[in-house]
Wavefront OBJ file of the C-alpha trace (Angstrom):
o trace
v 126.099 100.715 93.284
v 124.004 98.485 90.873
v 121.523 96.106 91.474
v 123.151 92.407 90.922
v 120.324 90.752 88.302
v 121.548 87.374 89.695
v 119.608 87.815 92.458
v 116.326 87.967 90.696
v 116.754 83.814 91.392
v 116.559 84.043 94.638
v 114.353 86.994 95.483
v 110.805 86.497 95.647
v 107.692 89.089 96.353
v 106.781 89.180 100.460
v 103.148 89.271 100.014
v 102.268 86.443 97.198
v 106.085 85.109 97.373
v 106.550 84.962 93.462
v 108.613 85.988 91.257
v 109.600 89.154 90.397
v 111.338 91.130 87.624
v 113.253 94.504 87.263
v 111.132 97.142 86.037
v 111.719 99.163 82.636
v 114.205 102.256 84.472
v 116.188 99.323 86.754
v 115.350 101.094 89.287
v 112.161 98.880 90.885
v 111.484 94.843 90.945
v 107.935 94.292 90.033
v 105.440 91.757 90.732
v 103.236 91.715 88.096
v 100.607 89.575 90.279
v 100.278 92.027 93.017
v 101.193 94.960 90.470
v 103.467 95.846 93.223
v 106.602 97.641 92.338
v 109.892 97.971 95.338
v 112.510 100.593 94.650
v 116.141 99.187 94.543
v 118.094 101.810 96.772
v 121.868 101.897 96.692
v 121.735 98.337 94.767
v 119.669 97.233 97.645
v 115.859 96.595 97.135
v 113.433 97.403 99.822
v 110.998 94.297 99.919
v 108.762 96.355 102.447
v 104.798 95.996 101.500
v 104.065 99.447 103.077
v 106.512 101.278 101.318
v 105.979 99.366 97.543
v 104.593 101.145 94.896
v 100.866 100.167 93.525
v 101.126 100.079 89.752
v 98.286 100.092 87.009
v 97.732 97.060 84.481
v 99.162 99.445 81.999
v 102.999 99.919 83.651
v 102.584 96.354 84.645
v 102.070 95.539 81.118
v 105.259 97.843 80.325
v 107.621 95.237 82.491
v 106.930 92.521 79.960
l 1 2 3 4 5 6 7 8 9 10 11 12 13 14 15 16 17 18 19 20 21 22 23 24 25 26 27 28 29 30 31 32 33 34 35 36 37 38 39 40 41 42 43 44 45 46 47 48 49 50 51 52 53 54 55 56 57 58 59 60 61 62 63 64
């Protein structure tokens, strides 16, 4: 199942509640604020702090 980019409107990041953006493989949304990245699982992200990804400036700078 794919990830449905429409909802990239609507979603937002839990911790700093902006936006966020699908990462380079489509397989993550980043916030490039936090430098958080959440895995999309079965089309479904997981928006769960604890189990995001911390990411460096570089792959943050890789979303753009």
């Amino acid at each position: 199942m794919a990830f449905d980019k429409k909802l990239l409107e609507v979603l937002a990041c839990p911790v700093c509640k902006g936006k966020l953006v699908l990462g380079e493989s489509n397989n993550s949304l980043v916030c490039r604020f936090d430098r958080l990245a959440y895995d999309i699982k079965g089309g479904i992200p997981v928006l769960i702090e604890a189990k995001a990804t911390t990411l460096s400036l570089e792959q943050v700078d890789a979303t753009r």
